[in-house]
C-alpha positions as CSV (number, residue, x, y, z in Angstrom):
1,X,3.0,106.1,38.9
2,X,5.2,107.3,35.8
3,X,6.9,104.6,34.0
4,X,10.4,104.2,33.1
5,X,11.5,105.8,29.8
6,X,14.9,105.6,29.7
7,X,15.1,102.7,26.8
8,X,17.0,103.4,23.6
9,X,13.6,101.8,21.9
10,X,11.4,104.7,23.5
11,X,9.1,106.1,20.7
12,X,8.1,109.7,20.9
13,X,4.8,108.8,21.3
14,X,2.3,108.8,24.7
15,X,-0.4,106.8,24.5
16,X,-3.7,108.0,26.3
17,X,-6.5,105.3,27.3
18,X,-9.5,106.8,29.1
19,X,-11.9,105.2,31.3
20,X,-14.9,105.8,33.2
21,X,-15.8,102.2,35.0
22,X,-14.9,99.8,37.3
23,X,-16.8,97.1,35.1
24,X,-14.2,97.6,32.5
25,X,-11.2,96.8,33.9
26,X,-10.2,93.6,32.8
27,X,-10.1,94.5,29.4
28,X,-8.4,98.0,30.6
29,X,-5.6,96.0,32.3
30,X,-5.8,94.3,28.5
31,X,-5.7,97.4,26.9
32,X,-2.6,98.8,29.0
33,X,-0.8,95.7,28.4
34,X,-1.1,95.3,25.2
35,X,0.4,98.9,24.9
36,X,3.3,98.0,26.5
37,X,4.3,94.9,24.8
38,X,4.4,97.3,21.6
39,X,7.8,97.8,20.0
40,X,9.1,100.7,20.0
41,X,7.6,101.1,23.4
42,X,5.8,104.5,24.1
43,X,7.5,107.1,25.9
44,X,4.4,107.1,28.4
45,X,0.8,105.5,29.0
46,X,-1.5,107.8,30.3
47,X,-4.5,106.5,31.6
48,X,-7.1,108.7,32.6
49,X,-10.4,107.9,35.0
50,X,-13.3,110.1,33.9
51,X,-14.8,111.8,37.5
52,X,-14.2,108.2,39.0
53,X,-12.2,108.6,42.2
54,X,-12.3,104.8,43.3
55,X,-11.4,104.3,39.5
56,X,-8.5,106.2,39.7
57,X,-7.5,104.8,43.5
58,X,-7.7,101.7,41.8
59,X,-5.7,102.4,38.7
60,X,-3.1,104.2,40.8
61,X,-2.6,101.4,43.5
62,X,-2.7,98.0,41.0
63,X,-1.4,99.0,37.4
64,X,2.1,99.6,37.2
65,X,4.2,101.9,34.4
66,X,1.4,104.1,33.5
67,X,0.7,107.5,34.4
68,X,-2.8,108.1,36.3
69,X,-4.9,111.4,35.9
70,X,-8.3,112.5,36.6
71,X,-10.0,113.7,33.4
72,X,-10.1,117.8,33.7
73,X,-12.8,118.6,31.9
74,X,-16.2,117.5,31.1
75,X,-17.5,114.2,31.8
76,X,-17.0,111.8,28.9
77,X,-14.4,110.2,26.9
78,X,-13.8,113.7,25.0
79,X,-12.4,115.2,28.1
80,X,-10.3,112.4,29.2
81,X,-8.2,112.2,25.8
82,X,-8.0,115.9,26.1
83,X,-6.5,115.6,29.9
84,X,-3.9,113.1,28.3
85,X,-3.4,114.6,25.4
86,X,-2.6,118.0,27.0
87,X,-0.5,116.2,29.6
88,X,1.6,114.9,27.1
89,X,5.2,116.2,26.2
90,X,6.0,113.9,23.8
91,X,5.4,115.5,19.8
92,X,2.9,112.5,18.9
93,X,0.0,111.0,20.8
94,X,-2.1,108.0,20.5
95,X,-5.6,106.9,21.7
96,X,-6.2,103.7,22.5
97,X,-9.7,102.8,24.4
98,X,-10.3,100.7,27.9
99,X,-12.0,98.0,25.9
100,X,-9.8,96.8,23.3
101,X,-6.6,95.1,22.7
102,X,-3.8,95.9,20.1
103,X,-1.6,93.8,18.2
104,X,1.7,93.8,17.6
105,X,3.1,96.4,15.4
106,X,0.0,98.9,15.8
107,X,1.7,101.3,17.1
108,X,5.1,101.0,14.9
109,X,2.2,101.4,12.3
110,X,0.3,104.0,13.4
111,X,4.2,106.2,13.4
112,X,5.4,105.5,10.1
113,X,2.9,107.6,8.3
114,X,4.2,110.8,10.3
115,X,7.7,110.9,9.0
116,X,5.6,112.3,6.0
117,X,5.0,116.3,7.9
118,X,1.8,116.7,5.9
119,X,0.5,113.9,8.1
120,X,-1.5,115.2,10.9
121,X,-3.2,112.1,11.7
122,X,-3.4,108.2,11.7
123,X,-5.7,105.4,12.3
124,X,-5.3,101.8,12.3
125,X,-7.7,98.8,11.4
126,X,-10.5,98.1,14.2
127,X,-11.4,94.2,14.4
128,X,-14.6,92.6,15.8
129,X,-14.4,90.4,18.8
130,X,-17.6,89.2,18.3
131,X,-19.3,87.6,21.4
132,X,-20.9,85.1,19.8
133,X,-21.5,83.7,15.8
134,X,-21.3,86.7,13.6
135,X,-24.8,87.3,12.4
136,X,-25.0,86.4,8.4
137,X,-26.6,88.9,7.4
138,X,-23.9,91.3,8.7
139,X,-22.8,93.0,5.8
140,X,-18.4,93.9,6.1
141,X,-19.0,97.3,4.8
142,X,-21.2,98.0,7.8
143,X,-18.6,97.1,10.6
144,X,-18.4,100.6,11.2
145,X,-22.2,100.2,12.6
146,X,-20.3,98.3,15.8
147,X,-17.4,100.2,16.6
148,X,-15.0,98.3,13.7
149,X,-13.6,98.6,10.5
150,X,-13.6,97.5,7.0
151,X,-10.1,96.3,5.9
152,X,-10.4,93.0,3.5
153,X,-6.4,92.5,3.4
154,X,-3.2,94.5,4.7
155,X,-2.0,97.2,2.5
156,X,0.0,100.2,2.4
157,X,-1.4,103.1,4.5
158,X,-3.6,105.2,2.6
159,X,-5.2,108.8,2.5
160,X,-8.8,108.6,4.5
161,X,-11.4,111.3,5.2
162,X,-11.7,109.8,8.9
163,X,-10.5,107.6,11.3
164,X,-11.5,106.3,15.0
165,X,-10.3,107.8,18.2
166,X,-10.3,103.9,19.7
167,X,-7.1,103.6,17.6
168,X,-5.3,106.6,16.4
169,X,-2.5,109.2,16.5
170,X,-2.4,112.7,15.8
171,X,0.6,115.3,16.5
172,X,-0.1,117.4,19.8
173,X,1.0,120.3,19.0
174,X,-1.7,120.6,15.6
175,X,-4.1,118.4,18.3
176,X,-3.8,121.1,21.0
177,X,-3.9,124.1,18.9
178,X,-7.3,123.5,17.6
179,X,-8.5,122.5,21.0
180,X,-8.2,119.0,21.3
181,X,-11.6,116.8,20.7
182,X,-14.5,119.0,21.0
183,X,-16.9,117.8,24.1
184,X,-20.7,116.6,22.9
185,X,-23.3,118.9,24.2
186,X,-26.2,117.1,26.4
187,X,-26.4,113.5,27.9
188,X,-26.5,110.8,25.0
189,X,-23.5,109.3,24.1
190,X,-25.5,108.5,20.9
191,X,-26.0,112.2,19.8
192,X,-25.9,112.7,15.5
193,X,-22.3,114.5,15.4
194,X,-19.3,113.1,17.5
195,X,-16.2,114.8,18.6
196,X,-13.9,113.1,15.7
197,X,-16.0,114.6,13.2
198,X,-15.6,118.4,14.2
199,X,-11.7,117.7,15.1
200,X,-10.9,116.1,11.9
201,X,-11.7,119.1,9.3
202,X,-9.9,121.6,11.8
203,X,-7.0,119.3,12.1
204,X,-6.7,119.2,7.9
205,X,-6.2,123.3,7.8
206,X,-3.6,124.3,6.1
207,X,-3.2,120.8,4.1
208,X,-2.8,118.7,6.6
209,X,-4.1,115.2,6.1
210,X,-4.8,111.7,7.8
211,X,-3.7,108.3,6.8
212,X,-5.7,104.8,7.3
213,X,-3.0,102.3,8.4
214,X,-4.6,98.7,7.9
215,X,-2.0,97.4,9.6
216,X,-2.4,98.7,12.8
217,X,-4.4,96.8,14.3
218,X,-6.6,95.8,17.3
219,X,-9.4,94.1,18.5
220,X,-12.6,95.6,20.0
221,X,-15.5,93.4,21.3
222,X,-18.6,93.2,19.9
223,X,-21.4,92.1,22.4
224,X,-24.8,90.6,21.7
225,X,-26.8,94.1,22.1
226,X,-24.7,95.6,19.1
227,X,-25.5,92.4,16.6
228,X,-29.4,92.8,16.4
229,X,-30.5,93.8,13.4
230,X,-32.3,97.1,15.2
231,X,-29.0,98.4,16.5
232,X,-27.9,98.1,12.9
233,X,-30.6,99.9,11.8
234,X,-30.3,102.4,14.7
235,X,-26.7,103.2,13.7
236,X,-27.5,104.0,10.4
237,X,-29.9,106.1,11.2
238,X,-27.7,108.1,13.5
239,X,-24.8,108.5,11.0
240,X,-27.3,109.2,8.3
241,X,-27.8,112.4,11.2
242,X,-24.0,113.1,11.1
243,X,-23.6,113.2,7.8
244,X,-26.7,116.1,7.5
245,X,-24.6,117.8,10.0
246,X,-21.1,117.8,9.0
247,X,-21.7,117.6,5.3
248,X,-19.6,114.0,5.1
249,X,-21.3,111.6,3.6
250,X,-18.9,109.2,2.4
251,X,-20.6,106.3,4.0
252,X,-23.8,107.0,2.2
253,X,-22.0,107.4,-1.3
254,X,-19.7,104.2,-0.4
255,X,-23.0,102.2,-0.5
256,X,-23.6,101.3,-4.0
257,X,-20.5,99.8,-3.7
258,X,-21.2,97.7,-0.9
259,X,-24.6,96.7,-2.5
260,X,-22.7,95.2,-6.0
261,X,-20.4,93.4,-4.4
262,X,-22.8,91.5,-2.0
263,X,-25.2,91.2,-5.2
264,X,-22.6,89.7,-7.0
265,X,-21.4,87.4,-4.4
266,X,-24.8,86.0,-4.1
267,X,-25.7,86.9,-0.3
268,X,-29.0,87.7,-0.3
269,X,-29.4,88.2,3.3
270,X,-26.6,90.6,3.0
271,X,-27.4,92.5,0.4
272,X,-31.2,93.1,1.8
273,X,-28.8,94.0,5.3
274,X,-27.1,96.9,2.9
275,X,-30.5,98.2,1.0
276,X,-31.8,98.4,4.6
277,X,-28.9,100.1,6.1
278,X,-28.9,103.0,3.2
279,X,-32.7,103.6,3.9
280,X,-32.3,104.2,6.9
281,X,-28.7,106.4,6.4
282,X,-30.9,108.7,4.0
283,X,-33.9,108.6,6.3
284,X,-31.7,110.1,9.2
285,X,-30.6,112.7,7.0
286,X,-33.9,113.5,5.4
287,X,-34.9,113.8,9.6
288,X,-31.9,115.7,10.9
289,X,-32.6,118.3,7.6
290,X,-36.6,118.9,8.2
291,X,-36.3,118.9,12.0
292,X,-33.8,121.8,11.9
293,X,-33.0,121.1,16.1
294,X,-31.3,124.3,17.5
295,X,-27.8,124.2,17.2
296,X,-25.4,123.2,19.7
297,X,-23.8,126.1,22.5
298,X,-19.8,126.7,21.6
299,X,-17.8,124.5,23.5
300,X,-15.1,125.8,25.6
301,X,-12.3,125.2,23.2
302,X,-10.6,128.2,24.4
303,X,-10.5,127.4,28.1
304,X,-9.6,123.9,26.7
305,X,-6.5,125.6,24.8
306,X,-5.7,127.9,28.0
307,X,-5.5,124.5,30.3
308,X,-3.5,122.7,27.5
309,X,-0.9,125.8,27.9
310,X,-0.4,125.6,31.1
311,X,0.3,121.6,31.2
312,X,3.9,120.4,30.4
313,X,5.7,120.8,27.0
């Protein structure tokens, strides 16, 4: 089903929102909603089922106004923001995921930025739904650690070296011409590099450059699996990897920082919670360095870019 996009407060923007399960889809009909109620209203929701056919039966039959595609490539979420992305003919798109909710104005905020044409990308602020009390030793500079972001108090949008596919915006035609989100080799959705970090640097040719928009917000849950201390650890660990990798190891160096402040707000708990967190950052590194694993085949950004031509402008 297309939707309707014959409003005067149409933006020029599709948003994509993949999705792979049926366990997910309360908080996809969430998501989808939430995208409409957004003002300007996007020219188009794209919502993509990743090799799920009763996903997509499902989709097709019960949501209304959004588009509904099979994901094109390989399995995973990589794929299905490529199929959407590629699909799109509006200048700008925007990724929102099946498991989150945004708040008014994200999307207004995630545009402004662009009117700038050095801007080739945005993000917005990611919130914790927490499921249950937010552990006290959870340190705010670690939020990253379960999916959100740190963002004490709205501000102006600034220059950032990253943000998160769960909420941004990029311009398609920069997005498709370096191939759209490279797809992760192997099975583990837990693997040292992920797509945003090899689209990001290819994205910034040329002087391109993304913005952080703190006040574009949503809100991504947070359940009780993620708020152990081990999966705190473990996430440190594995971006300690990524960093080894891509050479971007800005949350290693913001560390210090983190440690200060928490020192100097008394939290012991939280400040153990950071020395913790940059041991095991470096350890990862030191590991990803010594271990030397082969690298990673090419991925098909080629055939990706053929497909993307051959989609509609």
């Amino acid at each position: 089903m297309s939707p309707s996009v014959n409003s005067d407060d149409v933006s020029p923007v599709t948003v994509v929102i993949p999705c792979r399960t049926e366990r997910r889809w309360t908080t996809l009909v969430q998501a989808v909603e939430s995208a409409k109620a957004q003002n300007p209203a996007p020219a188009e929701i794209v919502v993509v089922a990743d090799h799920n056919a009763r996903l997509f039966d499902k989709i097709k039959h019960e949501l209304d106004g959004v588009t509904v595609l099979t994901n094109r490539f390989r399995r995973g979420a990589a794929g299905a923001r490529n199929t959407g992305a590629f699909h799109a003919i509006t200048p700008l798109v925007a990724f929102l995921d099946d498991d989150v909710r945004a708040h008014q104005g994200w999307l207004a905020g995630l545009l402004a930025p662009f009117a700038d044409p050095a801007v080739t990308g945005t993000g917005g602020a990611i919130l914790p739904a927490w499921s249950g009390s937010r552990p006290a030793w959870f340190p705010d500079e670690y939020l990253w650690t379960v999916g959100a972001s740190h963002a004490p108090a709205p501000s102006e949008a600034t220059p950032a070296p990253e943000v998160w596919s769960a909420s941004m915006a990029v311009r398609r035609e920069t997005f498709v011409r370096v191939g759209g989100f490279p797809e992760p080799v192997g099975r583990s959705t837990d693997r040292p590099q992920t797509p945003e970090d090899a689209l990001f640097p290819r994205m910034s040719e040329g002087g391109g450059h993304l913005m952080f928009v703190p006040d574009a917000r949503i809100h991504h849950p947070v359940g009780p699996e993620r708020m152990t201390f081990r999966y705190f650890l473990h996430r440190c660990f594995v971006a300690g990897q990524t960093g080894a990798i891509s050479g971007r190891g800005h949350l290693q160096r913001a560390a210090p920082g983190a440690l200060l402040r928490n020192l100097r707000a008394g939290s012991l708990p939280r400040t153990w919670a950071v020395v913790a967190g940059m041991t095991a950052n470096a350890m990862g590194g030191v590991v990803q360095l010594t271990t030397r694993p082969p690298a990673p085949r090419a991925q098909p950004v080629q055939n990706q870019k053929k497909i993307a031509a051959g989609v509609r402008r």
